[in-house]
C-alpha positions in Angstrom: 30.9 -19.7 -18.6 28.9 -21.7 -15.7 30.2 -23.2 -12.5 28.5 -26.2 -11.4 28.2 -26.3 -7.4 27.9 -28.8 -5.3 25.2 -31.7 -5.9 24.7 -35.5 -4.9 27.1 -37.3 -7.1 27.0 -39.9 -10.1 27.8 -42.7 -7.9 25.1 -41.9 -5.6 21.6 -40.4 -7.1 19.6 -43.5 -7.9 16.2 -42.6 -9.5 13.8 -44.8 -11.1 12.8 -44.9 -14.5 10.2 -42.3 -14.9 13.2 -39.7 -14.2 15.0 -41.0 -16.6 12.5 -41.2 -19.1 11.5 -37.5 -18.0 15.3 -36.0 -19.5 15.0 -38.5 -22.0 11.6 -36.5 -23.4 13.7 -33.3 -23.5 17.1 -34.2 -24.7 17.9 -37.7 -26.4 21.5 -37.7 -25.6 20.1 -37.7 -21.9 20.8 -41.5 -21.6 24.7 -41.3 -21.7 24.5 -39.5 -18.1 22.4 -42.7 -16.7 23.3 -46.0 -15.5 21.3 -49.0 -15.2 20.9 -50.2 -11.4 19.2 -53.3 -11.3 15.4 -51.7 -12.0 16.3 -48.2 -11.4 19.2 -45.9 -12.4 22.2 -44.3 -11.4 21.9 -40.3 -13.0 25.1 -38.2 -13.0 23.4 -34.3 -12.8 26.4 -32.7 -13.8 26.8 -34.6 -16.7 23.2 -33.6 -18.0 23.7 -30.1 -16.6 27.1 -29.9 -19.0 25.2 -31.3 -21.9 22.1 -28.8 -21.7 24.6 -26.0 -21.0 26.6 -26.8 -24.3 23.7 -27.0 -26.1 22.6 -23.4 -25.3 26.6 -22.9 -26.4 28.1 -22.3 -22.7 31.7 -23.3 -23.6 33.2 -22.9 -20.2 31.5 -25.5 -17.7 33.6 -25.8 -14.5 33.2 -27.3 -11.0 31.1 -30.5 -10.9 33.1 -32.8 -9.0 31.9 -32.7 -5.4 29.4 -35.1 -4.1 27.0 -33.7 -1.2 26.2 -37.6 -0.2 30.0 -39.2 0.4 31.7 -35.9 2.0 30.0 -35.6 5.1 32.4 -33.7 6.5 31.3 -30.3 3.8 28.0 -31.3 3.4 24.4 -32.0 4.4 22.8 -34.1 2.7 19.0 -35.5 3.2 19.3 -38.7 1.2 22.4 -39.9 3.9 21.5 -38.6 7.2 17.3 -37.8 6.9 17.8 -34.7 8.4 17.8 -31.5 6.7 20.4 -28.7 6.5 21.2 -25.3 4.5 23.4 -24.2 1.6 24.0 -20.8 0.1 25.1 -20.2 -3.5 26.2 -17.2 -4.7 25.4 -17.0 -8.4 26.1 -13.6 -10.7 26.0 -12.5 -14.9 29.3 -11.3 -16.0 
């Protein structure tokens, strides 16, 4: 089971090609969690987290629907306001 905490969103992470390219050299199925933005790329981080989770056979993959860049009221978020902020995770084996 993995829970997948907060992280810039889908919508929102535009990275150029040599990111893409980069999870492309580990995992071909990498390219069904980018989108094509004009030269660079939108890149959903959950999705390729859930996809290198299942291959390592995690079954149960929760959370992954909060975007640190559009809720500004939860969260910092560098890439919005250029200023830095903190966030704890607590993470644990069962």
């Amino acid at each position: 089971m993995a829970w997948l905490g907060p992280a810039i969103g889908p919508q929102a992470f535009e990275v150029g090609p040599e990111v893409r390219d980069a999870f492309m050299a580990k995992d071909e199925n990498a390219h069904r969690a980018f989108r094509p933005a004009g030269e660079k790329y939108f890149a959903d981080i959950y999705q390729l987290a859930r996809q290198r989770l299942a291959n390592v056979g995690v079954e149960l993959i929760f959370g992954g629907d909060r975007c640190t860049l559009s809720e500004k009221d939860d969260f910092f978020s560098y890439r919005r306001d250029k200023t830095t902020g903190r966030m704890a995770s607590f993470i644990w084996l069962i």
